[in-house]
PDB file of N, CA, C, O and CB in Angstrom:
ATOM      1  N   UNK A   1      40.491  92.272 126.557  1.00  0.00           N
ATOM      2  CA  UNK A   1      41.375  91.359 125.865  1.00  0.00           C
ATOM      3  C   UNK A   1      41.746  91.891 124.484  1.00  0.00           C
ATOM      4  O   UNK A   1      42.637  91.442 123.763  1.00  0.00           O
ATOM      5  CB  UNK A   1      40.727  89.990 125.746  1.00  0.00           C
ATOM      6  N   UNK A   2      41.077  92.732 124.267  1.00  0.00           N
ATOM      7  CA  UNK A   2      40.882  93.086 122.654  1.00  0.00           C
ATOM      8  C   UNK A   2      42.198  94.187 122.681  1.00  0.00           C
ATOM      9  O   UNK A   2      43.101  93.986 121.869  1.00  0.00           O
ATOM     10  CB  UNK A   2      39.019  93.925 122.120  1.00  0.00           C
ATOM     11  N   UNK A   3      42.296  95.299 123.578  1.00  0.00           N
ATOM     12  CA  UNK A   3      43.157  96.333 123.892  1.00  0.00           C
ATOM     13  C   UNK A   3      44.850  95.662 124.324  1.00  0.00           C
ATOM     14  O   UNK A   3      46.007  96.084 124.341  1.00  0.00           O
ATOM     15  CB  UNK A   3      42.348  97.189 125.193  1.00  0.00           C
ATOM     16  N   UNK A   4      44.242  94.601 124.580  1.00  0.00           N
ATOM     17  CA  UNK A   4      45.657  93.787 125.008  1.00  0.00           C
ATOM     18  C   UNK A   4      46.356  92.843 123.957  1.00  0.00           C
ATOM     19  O   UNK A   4      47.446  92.313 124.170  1.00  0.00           O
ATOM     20  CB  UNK A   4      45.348  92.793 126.267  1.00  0.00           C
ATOM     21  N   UNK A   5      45.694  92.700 122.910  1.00  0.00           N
ATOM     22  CA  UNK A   5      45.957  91.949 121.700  1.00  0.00           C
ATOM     23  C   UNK A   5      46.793  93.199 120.635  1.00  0.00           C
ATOM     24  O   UNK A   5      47.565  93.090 119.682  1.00  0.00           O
ATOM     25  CB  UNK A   5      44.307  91.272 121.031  1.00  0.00           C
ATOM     26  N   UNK A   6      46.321  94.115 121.197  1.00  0.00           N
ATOM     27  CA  UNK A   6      47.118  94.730 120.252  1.00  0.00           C
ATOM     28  C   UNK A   6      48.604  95.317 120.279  1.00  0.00           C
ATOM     29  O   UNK A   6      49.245  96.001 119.482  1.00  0.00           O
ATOM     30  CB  UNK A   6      46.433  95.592 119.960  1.00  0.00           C
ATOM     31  N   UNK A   7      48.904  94.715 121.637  1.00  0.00           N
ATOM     32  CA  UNK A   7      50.217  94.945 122.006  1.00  0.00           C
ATOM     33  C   UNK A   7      51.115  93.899 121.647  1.00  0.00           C
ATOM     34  O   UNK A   7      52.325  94.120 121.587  1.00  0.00           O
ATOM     35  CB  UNK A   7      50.302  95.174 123.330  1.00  0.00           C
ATOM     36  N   UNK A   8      50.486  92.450 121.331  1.00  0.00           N
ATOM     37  CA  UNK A   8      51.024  91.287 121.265  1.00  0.00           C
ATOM     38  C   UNK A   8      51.847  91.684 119.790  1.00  0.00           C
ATOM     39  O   UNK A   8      51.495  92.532 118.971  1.00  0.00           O
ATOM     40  CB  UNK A   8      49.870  89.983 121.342  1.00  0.00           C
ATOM     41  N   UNK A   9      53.245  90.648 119.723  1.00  0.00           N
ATOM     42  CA  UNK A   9      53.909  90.609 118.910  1.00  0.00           C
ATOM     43  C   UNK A   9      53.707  89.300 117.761  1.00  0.00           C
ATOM     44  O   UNK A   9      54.160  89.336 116.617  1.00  0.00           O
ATOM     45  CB  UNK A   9      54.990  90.754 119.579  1.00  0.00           C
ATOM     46  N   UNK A  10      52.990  88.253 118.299  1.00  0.00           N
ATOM     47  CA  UNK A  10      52.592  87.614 117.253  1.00  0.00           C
ATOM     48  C   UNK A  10      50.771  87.591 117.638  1.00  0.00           C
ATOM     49  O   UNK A  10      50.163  88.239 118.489  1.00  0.00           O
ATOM     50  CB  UNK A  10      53.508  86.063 117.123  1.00  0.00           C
ATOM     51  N   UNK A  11      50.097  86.250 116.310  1.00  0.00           N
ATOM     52  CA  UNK A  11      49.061  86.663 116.132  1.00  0.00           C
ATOM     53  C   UNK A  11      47.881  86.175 117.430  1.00  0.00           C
ATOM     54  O   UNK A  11      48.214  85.333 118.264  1.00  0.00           O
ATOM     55  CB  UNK A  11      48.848  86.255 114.751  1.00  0.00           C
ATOM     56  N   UNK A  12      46.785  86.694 117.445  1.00  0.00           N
ATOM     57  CA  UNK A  12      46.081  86.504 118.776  1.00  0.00           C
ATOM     58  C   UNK A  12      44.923  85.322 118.181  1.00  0.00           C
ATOM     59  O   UNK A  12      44.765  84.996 117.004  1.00  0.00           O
ATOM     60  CB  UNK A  12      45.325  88.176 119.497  1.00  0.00           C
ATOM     61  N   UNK A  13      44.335  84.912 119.145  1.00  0.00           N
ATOM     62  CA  UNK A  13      43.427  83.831 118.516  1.00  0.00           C
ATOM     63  C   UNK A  13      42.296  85.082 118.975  1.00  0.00           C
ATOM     64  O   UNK A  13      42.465  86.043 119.726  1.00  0.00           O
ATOM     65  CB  UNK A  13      43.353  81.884 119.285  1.00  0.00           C
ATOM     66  N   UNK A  14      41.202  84.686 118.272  1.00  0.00           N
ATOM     67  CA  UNK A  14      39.638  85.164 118.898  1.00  0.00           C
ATOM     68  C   UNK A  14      39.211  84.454 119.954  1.00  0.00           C
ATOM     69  O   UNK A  14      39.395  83.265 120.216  1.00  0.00           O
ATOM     70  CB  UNK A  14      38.427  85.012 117.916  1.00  0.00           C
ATOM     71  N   UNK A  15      38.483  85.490 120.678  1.00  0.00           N
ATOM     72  CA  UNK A  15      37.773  84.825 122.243  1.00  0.00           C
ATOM     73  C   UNK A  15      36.646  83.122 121.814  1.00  0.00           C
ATOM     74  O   UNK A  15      35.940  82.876 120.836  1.00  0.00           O
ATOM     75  CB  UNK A  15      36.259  86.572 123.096  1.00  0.00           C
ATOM     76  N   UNK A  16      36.806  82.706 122.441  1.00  0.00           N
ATOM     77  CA  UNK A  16      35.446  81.437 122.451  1.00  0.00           C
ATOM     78  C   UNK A  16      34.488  81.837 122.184  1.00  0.00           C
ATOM     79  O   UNK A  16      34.264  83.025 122.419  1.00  0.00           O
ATOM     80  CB  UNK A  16      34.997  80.717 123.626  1.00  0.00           C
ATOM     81  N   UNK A  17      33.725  81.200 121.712  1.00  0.00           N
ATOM     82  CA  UNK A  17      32.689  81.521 120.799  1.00  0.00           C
ATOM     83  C   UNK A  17      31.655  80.822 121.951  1.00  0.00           C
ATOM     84  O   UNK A  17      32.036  79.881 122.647  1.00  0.00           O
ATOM     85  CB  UNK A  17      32.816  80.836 119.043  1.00  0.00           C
ATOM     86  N   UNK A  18      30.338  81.391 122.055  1.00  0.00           N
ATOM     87  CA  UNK A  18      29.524  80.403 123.484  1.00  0.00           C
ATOM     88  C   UNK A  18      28.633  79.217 122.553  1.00  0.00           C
ATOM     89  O   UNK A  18      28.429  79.577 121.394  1.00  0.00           O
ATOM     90  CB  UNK A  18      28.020  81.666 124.750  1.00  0.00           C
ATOM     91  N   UNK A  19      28.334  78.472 122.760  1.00  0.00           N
ATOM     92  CA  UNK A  19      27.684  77.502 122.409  1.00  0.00           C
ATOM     93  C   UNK A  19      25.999  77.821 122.081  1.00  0.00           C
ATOM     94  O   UNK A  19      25.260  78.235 122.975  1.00  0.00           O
ATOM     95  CB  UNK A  19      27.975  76.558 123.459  1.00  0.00           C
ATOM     96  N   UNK A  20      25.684  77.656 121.168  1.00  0.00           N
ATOM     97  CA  UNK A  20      24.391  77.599 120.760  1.00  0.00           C
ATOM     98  C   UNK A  20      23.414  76.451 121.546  1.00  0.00           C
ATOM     99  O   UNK A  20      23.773  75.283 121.398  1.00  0.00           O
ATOM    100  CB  UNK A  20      24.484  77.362 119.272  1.00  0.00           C
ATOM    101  N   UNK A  21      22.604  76.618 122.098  1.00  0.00           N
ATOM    102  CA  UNK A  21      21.827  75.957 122.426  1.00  0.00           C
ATOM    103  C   UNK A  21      20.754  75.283 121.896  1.00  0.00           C
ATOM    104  O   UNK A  21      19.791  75.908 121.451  1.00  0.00           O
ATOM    105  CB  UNK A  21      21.633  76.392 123.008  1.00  0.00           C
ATOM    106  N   UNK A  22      20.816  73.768 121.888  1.00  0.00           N
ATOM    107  CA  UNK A  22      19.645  72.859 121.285  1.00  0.00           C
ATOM    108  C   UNK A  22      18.384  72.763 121.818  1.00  0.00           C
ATOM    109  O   UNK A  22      18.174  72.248 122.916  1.00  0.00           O
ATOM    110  CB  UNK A  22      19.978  71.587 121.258  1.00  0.00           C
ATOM    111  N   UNK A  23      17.597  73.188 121.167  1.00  0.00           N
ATOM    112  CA  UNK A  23      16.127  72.552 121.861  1.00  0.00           C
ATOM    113  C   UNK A  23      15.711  71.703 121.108  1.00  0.00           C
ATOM    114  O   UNK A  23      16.053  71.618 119.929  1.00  0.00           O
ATOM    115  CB  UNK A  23      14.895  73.462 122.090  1.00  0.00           C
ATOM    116  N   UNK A  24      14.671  70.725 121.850  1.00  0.00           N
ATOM    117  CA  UNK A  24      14.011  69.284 121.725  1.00  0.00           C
ATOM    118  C   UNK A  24      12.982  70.234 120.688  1.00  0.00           C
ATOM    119  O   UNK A  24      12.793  71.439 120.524  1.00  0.00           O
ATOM    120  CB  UNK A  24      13.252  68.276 123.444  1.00  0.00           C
ATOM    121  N   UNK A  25      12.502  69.106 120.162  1.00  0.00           N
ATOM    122  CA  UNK A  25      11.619  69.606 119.054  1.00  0.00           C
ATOM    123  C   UNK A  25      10.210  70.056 120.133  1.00  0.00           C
ATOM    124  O   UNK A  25       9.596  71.105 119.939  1.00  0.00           O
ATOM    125  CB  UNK A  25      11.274  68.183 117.663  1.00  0.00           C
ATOM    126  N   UNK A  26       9.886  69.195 121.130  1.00  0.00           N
ATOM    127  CA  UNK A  26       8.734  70.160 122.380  1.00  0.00           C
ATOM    128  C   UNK A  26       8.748  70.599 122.447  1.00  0.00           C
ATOM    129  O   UNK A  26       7.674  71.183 122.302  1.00  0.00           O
ATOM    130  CB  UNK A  26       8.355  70.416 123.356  1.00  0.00           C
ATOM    131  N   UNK A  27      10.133  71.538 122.883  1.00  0.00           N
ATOM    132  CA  UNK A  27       9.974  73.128 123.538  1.00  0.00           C
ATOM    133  C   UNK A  27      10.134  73.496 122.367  1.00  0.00           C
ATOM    134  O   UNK A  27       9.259  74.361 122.407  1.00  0.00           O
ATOM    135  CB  UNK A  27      11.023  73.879 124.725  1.00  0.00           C
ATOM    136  N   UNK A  28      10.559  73.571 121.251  1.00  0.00           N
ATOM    137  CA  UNK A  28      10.430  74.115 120.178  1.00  0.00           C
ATOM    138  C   UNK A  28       8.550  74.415 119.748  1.00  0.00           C
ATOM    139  O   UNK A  28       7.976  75.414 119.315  1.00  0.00           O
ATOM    140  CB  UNK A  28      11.321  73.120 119.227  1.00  0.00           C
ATOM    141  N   UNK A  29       8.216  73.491 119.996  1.00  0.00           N
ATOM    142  CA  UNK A  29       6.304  73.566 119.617  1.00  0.00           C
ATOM    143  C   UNK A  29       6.058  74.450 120.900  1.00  0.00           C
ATOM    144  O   UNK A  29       5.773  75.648 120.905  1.00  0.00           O
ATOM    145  CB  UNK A  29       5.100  71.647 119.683  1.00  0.00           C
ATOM    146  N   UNK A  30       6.222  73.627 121.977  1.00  0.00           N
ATOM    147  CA  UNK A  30       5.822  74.545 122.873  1.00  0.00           C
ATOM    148  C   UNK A  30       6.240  76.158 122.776  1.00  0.00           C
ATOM    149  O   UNK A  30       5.253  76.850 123.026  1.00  0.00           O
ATOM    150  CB  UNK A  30       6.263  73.999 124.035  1.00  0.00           C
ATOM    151  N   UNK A  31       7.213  76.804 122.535  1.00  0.00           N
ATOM    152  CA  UNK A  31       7.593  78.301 122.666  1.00  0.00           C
ATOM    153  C   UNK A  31       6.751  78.556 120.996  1.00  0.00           C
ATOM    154  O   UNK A  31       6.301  79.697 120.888  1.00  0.00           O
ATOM    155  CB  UNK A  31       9.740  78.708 122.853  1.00  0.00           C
ATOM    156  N   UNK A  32       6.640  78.128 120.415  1.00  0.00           N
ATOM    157  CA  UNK A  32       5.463  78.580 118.820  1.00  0.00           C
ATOM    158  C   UNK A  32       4.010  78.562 119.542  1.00  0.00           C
ATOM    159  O   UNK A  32       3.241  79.493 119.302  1.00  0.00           O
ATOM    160  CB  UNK A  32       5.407  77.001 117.128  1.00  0.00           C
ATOM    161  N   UNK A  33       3.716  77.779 120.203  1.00  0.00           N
ATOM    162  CA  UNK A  33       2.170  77.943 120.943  1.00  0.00           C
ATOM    163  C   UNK A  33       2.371  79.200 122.089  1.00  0.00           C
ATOM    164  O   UNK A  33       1.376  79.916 122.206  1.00  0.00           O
ATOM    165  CB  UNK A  33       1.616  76.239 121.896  1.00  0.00           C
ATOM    166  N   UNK A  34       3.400  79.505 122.839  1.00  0.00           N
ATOM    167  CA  UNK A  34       3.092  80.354 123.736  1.00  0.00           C
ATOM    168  C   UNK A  34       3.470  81.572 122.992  1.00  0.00           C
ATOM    169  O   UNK A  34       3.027  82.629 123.443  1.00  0.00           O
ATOM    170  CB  UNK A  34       3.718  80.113 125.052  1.00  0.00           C
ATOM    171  N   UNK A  35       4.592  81.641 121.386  1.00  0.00           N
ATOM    172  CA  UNK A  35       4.662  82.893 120.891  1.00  0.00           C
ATOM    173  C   UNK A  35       3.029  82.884 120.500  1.00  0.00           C
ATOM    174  O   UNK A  35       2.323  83.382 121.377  1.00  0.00           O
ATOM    175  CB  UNK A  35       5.873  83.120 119.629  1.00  0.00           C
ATOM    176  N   UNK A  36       2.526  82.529 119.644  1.00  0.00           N
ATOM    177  CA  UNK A  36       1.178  82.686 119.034  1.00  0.00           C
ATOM    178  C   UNK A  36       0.038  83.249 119.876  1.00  0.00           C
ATOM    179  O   UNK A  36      -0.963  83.893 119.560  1.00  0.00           O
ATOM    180  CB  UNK A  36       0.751  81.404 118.572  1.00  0.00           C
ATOM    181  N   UNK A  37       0.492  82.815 121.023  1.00  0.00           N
ATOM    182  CA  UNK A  37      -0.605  82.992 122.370  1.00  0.00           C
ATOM    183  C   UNK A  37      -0.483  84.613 122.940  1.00  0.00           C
ATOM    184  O   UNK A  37      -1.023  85.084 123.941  1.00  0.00           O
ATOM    185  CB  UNK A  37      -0.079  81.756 123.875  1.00  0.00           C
ATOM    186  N   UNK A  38      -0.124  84.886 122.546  1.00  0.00           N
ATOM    187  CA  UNK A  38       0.702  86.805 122.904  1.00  0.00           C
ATOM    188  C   UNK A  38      -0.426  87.587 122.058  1.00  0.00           C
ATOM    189  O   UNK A  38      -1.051  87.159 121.088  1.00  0.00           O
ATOM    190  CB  UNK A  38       2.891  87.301 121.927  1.00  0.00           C
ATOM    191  N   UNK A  39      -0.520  88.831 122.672  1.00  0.00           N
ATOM    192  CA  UNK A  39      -1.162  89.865 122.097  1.00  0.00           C
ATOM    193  C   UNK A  39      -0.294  90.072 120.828  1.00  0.00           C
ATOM    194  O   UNK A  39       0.912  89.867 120.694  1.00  0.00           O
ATOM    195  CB  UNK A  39      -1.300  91.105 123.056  1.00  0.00           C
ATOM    196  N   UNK A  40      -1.560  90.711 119.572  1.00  0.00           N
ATOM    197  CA  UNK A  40      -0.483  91.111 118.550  1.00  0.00           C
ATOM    198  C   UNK A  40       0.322  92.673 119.228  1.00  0.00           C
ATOM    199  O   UNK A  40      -0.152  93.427 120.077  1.00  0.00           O
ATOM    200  CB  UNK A  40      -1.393  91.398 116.811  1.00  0.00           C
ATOM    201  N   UNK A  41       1.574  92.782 118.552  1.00  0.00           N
ATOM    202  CA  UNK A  41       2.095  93.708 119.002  1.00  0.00           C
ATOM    203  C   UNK A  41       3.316  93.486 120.174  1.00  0.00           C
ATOM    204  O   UNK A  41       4.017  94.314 120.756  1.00  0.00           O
ATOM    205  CB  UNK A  41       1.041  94.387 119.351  1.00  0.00           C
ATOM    206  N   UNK A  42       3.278  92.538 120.227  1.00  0.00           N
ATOM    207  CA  UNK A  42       4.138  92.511 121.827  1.00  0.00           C
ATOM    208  C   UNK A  42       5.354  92.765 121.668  1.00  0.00           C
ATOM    209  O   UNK A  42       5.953  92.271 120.712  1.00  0.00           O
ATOM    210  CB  UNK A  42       4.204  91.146 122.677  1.00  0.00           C
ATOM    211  N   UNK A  43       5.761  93.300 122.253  1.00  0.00           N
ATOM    212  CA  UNK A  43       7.406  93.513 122.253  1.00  0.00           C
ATOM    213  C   UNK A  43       8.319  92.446 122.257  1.00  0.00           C
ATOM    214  O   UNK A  43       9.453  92.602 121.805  1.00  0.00           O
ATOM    215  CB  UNK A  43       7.847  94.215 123.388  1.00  0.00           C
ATOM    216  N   UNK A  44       7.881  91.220 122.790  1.00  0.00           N
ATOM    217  CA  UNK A  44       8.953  90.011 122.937  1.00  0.00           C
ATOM    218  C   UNK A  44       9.141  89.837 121.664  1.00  0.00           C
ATOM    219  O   UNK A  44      10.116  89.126 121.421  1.00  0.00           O
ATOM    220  CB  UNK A  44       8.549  88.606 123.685  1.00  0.00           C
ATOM    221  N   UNK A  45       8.413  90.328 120.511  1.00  0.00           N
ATOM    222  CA  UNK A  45       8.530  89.721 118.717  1.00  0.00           C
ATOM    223  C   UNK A  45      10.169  90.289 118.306  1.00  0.00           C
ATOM    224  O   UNK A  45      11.022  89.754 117.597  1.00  0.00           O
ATOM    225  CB  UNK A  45       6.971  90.756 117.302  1.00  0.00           C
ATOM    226  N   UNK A  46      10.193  91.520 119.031  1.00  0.00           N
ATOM    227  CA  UNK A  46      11.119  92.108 118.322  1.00  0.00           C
ATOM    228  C   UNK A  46      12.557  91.682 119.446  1.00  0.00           C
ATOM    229  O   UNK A  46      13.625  91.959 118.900  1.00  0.00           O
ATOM    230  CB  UNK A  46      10.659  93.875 118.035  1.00  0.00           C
ATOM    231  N   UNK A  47      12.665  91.270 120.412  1.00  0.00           N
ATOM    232  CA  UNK A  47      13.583  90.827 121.500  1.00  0.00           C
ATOM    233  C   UNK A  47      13.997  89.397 120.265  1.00  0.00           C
ATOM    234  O   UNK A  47      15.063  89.194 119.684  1.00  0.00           O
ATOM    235  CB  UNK A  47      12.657  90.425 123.443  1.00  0.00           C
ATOM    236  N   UNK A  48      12.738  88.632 120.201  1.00  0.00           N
ATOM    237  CA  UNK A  48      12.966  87.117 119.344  1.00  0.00           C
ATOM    238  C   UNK A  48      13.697  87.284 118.395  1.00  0.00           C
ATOM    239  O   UNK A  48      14.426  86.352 118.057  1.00  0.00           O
ATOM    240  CB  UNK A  48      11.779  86.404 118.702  1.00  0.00           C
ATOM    241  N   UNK A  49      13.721  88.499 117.693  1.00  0.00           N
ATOM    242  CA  UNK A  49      14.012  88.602 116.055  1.00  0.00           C
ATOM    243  C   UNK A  49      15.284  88.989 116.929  1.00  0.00           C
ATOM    244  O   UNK A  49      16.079  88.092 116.648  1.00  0.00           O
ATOM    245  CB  UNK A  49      13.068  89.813 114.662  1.00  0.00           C
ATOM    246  N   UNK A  50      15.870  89.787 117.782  1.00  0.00           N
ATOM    247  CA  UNK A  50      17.079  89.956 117.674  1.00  0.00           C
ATOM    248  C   UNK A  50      17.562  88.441 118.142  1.00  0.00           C
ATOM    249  O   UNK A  50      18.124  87.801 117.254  1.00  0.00           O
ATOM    250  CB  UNK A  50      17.554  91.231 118.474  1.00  0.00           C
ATOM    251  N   UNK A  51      17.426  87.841 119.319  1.00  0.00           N
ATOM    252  CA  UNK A  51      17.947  86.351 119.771  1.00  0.00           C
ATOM    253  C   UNK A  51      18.249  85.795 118.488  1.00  0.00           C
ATOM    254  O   UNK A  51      19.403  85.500 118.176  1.00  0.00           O
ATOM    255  CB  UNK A  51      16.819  85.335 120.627  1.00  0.00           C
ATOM    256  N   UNK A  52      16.984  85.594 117.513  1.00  0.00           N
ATOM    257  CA  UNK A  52      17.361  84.368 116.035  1.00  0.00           C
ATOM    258  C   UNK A  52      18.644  85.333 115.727  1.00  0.00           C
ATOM    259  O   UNK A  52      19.601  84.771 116.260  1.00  0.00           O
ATOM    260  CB  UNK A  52      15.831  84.188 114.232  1.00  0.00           C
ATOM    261  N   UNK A  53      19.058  86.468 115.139  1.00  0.00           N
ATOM    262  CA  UNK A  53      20.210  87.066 114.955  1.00  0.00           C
ATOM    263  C   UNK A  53      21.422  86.614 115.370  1.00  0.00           C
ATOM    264  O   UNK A  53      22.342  86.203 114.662  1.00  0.00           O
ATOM    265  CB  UNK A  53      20.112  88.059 115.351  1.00  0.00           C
ATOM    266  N   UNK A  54      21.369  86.732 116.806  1.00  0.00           N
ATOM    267  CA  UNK A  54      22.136  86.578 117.863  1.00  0.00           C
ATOM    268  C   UNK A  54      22.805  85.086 117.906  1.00  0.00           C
ATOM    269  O   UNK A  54      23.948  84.892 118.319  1.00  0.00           O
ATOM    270  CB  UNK A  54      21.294  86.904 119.045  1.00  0.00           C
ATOM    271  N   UNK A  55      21.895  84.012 117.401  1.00  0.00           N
ATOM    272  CA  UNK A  55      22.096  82.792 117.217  1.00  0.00           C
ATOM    273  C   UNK A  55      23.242  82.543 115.931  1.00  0.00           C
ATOM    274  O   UNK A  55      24.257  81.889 115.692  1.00  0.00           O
ATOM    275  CB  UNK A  55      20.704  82.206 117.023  1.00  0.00           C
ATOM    276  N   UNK A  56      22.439  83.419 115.371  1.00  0.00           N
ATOM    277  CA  UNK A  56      23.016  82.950 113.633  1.00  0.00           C
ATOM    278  C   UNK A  56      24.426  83.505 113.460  1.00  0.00           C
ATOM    279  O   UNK A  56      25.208  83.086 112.607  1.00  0.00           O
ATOM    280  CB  UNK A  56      21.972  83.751 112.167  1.00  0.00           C
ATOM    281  N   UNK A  57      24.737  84.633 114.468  1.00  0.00           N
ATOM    282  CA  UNK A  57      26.081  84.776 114.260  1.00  0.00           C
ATOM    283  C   UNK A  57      26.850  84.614 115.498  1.00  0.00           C
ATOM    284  O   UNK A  57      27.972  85.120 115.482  1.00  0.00           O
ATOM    285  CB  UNK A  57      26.344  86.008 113.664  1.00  0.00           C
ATOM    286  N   UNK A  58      26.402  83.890 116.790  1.00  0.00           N
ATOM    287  CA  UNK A  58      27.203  82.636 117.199  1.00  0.00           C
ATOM    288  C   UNK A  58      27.122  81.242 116.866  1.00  0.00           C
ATOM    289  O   UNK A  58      27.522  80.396 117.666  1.00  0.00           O
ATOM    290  CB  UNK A  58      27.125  82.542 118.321  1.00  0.00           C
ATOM    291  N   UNK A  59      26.688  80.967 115.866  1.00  0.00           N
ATOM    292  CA  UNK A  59      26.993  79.855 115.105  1.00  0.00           C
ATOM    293  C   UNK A  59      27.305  79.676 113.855  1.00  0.00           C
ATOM    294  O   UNK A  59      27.130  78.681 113.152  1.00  0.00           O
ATOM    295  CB  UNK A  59      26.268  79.236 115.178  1.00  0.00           C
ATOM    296  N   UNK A  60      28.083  81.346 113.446  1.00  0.00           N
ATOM    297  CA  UNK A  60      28.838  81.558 112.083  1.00  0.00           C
ATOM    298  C   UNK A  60      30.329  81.392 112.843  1.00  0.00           C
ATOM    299  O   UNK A  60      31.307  80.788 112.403  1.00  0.00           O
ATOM    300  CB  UNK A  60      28.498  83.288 111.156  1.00  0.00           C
ATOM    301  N   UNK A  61      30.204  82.116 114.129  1.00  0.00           N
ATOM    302  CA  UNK A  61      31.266  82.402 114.859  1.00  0.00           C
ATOM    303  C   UNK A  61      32.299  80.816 115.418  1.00  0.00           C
ATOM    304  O   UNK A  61      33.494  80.537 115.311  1.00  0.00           O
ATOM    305  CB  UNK A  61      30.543  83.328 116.127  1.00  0.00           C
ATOM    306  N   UNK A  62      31.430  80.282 115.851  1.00  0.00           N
ATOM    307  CA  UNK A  62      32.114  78.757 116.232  1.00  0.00           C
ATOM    308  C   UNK A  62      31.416  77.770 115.767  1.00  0.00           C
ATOM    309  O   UNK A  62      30.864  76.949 116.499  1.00  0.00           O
ATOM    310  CB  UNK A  62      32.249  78.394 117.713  1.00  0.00           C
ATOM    311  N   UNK A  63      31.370  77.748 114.473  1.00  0.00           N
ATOM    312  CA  UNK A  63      31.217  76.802 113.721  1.00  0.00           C
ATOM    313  C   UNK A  63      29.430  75.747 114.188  1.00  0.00           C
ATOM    314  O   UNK A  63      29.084  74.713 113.617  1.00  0.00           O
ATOM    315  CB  UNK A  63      32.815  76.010 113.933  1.00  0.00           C
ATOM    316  N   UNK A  64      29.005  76.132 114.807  1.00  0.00           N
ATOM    317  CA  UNK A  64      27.273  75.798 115.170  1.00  0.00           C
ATOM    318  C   UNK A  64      27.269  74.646 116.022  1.00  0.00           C
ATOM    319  O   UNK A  64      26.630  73.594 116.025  1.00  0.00           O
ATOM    320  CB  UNK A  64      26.212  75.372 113.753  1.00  0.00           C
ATOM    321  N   UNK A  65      28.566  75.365 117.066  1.00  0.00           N
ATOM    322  CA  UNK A  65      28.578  74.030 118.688  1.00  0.00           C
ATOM    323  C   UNK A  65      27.304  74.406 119.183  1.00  0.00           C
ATOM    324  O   UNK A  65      26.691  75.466 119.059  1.00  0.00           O
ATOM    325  CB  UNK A  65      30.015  74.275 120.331  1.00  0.00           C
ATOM    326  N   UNK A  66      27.002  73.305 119.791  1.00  0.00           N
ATOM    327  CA  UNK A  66      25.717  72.638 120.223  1.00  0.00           C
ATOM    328  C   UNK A  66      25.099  72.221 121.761  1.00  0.00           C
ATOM    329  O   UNK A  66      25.042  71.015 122.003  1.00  0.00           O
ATOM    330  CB  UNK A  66      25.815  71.490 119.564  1.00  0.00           C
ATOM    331  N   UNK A  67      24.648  73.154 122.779  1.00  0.00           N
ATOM    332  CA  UNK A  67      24.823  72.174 123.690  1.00  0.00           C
ATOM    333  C   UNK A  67      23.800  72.205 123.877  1.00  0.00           C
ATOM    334  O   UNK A  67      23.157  73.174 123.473  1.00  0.00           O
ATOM    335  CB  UNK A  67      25.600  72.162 124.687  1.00  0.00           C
ATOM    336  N   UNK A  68      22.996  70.862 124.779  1.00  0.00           N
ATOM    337  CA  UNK A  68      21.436  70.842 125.235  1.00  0.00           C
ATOM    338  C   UNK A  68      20.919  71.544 126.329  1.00  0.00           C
ATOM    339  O   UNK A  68      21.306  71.851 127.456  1.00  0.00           O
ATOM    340  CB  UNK A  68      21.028  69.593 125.547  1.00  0.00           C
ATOM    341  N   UNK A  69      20.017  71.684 125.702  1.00  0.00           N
ATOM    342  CA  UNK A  69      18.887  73.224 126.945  1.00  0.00           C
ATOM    343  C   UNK A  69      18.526  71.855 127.945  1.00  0.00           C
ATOM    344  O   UNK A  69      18.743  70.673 127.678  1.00  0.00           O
ATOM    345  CB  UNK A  69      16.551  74.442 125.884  1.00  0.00           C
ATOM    346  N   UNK A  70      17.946  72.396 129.097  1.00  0.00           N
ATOM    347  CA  UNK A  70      17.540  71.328 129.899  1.00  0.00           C
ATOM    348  C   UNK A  70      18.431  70.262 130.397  1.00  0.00           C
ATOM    349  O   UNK A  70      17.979  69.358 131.101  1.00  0.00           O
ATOM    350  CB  UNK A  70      16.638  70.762 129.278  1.00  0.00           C
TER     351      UNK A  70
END
């Protein structure tokens, strides 16, 4: 879409932005008890740190839409 925008003669909008997903404050405790519960070292730390990233700039991107997990 991006290669095709640049052929356009007026201006293009940006693609949709995906929705950030809400969690309940549970699974929120719950995924802090099962991170904590991990060997130190684990690789999922550094997968997490990119996701929080990943979050923060689809919800710079469309304004911090919201939809519920579950």
């Amino acid at each position: 879409m991006t290669l095709l925008g640049a052929c356009a003669t007026g201006g293009s909008e940006h693609g949709a932005c995906p929705p950030v997903v809400a969690y309940s404050v549970e699974d929120q405790q719950r995924m802090a008890a099962e991170v904590h519960a991990l060997p130190q070292g684990s690789v999922i730390f550094g997968t997490m740190a990119d996701y929080h990233v990943l979050r923060q700039q689809v919800q710079a991107c469309g304004g911090a839409q919201t939809s519920r997990h579950g």
